[in-house]
N, C-alpha and C positions, 0 to 999 in steps of 0.2 A: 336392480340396474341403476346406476349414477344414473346424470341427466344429460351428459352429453352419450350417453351409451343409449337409453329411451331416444332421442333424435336419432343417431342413427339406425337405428332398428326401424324407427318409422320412416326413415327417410329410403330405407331398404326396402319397404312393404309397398310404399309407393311405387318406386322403381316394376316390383315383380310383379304388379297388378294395373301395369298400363300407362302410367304417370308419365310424363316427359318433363324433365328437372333442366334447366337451365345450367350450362357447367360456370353462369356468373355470378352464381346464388350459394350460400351456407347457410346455415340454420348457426344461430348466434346468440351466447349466454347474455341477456341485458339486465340479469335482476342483480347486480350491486350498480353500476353505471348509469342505467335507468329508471331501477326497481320497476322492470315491464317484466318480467322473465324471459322466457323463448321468444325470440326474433327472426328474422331473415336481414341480411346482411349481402351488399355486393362485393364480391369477390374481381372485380375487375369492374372498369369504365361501362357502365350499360347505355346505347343510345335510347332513343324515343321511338316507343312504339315496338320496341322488342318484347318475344317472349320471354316471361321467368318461367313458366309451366303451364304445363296442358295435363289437365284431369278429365279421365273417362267417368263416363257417369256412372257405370256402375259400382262406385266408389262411395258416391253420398251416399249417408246415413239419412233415410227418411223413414215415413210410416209405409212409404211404397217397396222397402227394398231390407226393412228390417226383417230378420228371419221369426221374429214373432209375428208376424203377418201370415206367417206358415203351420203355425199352433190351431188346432182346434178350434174353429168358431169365433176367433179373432180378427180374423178380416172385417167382419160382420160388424165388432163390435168398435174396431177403430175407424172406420169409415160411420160410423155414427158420434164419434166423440169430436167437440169441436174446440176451435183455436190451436194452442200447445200442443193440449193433450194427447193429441197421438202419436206426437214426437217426445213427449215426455216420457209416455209410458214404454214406448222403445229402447230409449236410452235407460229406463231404469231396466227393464231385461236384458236388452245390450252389456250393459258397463258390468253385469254381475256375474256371465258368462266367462268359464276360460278358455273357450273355444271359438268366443266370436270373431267373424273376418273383420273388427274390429279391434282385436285387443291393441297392436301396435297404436292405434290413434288415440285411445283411451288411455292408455300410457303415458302421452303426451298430455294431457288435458288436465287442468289442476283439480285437487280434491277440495278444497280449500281455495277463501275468496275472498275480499276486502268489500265488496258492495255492503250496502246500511245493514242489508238483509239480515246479517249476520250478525251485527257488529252489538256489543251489551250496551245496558240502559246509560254507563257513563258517557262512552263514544258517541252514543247518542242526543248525549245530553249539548255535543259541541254543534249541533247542528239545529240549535233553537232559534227561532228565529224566519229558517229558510222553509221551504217549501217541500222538502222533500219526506220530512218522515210521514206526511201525511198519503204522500207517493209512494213510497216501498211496499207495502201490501199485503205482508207476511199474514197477517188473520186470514183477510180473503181467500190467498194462496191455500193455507191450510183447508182453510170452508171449503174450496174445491176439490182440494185432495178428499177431504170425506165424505165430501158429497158422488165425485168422480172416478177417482182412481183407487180408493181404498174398496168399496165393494165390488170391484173386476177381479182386485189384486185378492178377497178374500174367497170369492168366487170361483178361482181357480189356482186351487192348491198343487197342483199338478204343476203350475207352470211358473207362480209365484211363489217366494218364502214371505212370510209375514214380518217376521223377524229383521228381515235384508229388506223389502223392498217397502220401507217406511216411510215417514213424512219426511226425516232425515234427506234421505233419500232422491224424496221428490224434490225438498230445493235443492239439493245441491246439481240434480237435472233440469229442475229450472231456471238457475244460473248459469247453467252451462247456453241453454238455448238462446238466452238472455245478451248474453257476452260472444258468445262463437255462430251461431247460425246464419246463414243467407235464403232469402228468398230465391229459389228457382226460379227465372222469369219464365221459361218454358215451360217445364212441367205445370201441373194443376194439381191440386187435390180431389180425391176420387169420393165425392158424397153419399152416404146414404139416403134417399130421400122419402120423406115420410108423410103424405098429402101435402099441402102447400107450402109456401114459402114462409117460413120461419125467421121473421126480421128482429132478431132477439139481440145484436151486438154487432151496432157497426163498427167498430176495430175489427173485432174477428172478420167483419163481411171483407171489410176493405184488405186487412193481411191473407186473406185467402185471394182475393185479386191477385195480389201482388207475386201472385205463384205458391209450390209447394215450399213447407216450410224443411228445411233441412241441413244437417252439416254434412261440413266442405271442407273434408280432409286437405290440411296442408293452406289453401285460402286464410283459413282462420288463425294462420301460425303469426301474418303480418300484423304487426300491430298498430294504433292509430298514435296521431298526435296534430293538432290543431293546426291547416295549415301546413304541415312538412307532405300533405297526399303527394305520391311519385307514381303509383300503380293503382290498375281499377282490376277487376273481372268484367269477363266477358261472357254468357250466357249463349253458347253454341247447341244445333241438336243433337250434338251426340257427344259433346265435350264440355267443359267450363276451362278458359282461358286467359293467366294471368299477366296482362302488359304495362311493361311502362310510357307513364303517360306524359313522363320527360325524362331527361339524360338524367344520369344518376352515377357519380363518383363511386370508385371503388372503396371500399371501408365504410363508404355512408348505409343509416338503414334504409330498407324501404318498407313501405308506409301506404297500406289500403286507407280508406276513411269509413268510419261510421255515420257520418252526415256532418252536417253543420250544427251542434248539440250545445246547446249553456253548457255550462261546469255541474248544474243540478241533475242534468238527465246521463253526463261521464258517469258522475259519482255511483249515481241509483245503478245505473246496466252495469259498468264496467268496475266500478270501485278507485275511479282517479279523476283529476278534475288538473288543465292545465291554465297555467298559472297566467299566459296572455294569452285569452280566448275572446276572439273580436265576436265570435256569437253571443257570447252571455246575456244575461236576463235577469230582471225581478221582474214577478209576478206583483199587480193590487189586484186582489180581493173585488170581485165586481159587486157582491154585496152589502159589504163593507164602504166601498165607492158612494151606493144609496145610503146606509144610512149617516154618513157621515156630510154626505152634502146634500140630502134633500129634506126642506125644513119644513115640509107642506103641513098641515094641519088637519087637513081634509084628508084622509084613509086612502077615499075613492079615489080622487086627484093621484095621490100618490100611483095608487096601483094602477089606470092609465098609464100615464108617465112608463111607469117600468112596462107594461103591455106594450105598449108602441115605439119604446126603443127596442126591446126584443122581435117586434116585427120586422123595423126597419135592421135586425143585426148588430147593434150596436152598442146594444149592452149583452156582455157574455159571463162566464165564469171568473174571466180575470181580464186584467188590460195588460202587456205586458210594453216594456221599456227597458231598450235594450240600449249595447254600450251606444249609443249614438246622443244617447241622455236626453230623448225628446220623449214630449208626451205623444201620446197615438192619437190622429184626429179624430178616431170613433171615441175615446174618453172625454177630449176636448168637446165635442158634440154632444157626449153626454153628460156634460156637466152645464150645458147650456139650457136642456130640457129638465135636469132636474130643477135647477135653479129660477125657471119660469115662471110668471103667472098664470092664474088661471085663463085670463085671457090671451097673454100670449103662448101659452099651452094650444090654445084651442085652434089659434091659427096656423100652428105647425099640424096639427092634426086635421086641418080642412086642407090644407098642402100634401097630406103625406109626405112629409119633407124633413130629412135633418138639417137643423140650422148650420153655415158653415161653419168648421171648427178653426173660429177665430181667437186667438187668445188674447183679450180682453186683462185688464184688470184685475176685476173681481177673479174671472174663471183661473189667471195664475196664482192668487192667494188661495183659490181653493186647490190645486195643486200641489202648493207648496204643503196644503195642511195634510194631501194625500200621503204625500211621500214620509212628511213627518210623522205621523202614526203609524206607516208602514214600520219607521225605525224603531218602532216603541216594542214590535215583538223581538226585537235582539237584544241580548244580555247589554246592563250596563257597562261593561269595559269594550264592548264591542261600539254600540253607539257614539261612548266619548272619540271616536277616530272617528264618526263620521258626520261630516258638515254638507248642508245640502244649500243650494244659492239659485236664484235665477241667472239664468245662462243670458247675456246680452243679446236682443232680436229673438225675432221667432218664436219656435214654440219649444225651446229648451229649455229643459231643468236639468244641472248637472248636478253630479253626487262624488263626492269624493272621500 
């Protein structure tokens, strides 16, 4: 089927299974004009606060409503898999089915994906410097498939092909989860539980808070863009509800959000990064931060020092500094305790106190040499474009 033939067919499947379509909505080709692909598009003036659609639930794709939930001894064992994984492992049974009450949506949904995940060691090599390849995760991801999903999948020949339902396989269902899924704020995930509380991965604890994981035929069709949000979802008991959340011109797109995102965490989930993104961000290196400005002599000194800003929170994994071009006053703060003496160390510590993050002198030359080492991990043709200054007053450092 072409691709305006796959939208309609899934735009027919919705219809016959409960959907309620908006007559000010099309499904819209964006990938030469946008390079986004599938869109949704208004077909006439839409006010604020109208409906585009109403999806019944028994539509989502979860680990609660896949029909490999229905196979042999499966319940059992997806109600003990945690995070993704038992939305992963549906979607890889799901997508390989030619009879699933899925195929029309699967249809729609790309095989192929621009994220790092994928992307070979040259492409890779343009993103030296940033933060992200060390984000993408692809080892791990596999570590898990072998640890996780390959002995269920060898386990049961009956139900899985070895051949089809490979590593391949699983990223390309974890990019799908990755880029298209929504948290159910209502539903829950259904646990198996096995003596006590298991505190092994707060993300996972926290995304199981945040609801059942699942995709949201049709939801996942709108695409984002920095800024342009016109529509949210709405999380009803017995429906999911898409409104706009201001007037919206006829021809223009409309535009769910993924959050408020740097261009680093676009790139990683979605595979695009826009071009004026008021969220953006660099990361320093919190460790890097000690050793580059703390000159202590003493071991012990030192490792206090790092203990008691960690107590007080304020020395982390990274400092970030976003477009607003300031330093953050937990870095400013902690470049005051590293830079301390032992005596006035000791009086921050009979205080329990971080000193205020005032920016002093010295603390902006040390800043300045942050930022400048920061630019030492970008290629030289990239660094020559960039000049970094103290920003006049305050506690700015701008970067251009």
């Amino acid at each position: 089927m072409s691709f305006e033939e796959q939208g309609s067919t899934f735009w027919q499947w919705l219809e016959k299974n409960g959907a309620t379509l908006s007559d000010g909505i099309r499904f819209h080709d964006y990938r030469e004009s946008d390079d986004a692909g599938r869109g949704v598009i208004a077909t006439r003036d839409l006010g604020e606060d109208e409906v585009l659609f109403i999806l019944p639930r028994h539509i989502l794709l979860s680990s609660q409503t896949s029909r490999l939930r229905q196979e042999k001894g499966m319940e059992e064992i997806l109600g003990k898999l945690t995070g993704w994984n038992p939305l992963i492992l549906c979607l890889m049974y799901e997508s390989q089915l030619s009879d699933s009450f899925w195929k029309p949506y699967f249809d729609v949904l790309p095989k192929e994906f621009s994220t790092p995940m994928f992307w070979n060691k040259q492409d890779l090599d343009a993103l030296q410097g940033t933060d992200i390849i060390e984000k993408i995760g692809k080892e791990e991801a596999e570590a898990m498939f072998n640890k996780e999903i390959q002995p269920i999948i060898k386990d049961h020949p009956n139900i899985f092909n070895v051949d089809v339902h490979n590593v391949d396989l699983f990223h390309q269902c974890g990019s799908l989860i990755m880029s298209y899924s929504f948290h159910d704020e209502i539903a829950t995930p259904k646990k198996e539980q096995e003596g006590g509380q298991n505190d092994e991965d707060d993300e996972e604890e926290q995304e199981e808070e945040e609801g059942l994981l699942a995709m949201v035929p049709m939801a996942d069709m709108l695409n984002h863009k920095t800024g342009y949000n016109n529509a949210r979802l709405f999380h009803e008991p017995e429906s999911l509800r898409m409104k706009t959340i201001k007037s919206i011109k006829a021809g223009d797109q409309i535009y769910n959000t993924y959050g408020d995102l740097c261009n680093a965490d676009l790139l990683r989930k979605y595979g695009f990064a826009d071009e004026n993104n008021p969220f953006d961000l660099v990361e320093l290196n919190g460790r890097k931060v000690v050793e580059l400005c703390c000159d202590d002599k003493d071991s012990s000194l030192r490792d206090k020092k790092i203990e008691f800003l960690m107590e007080e929170e304020a020395l982390d994994d990274c400092f970030v500094v976003d477009t607003e071009h300031v330093l953050p006053s937990e870095l400013i703060s902690t470049l005051h305790v590293l830079r301390a003496s032992k005596q006035e160390f000791e009086k921050m510590e009979s205080k329990q106190k971080l000193p205020k993050p005032k920016l002093t002198p010295t603390i902006a030359k040390l800043g300045m040499q942050i930022l400048e080492e920061r630019t030492k991990r970008y290629p030289q043709e990239v660094r020559n474009k960039i000049m970094i200054r103290g920003k006049g007053g305050g506690r700015g450092l701008e970067e251009w």
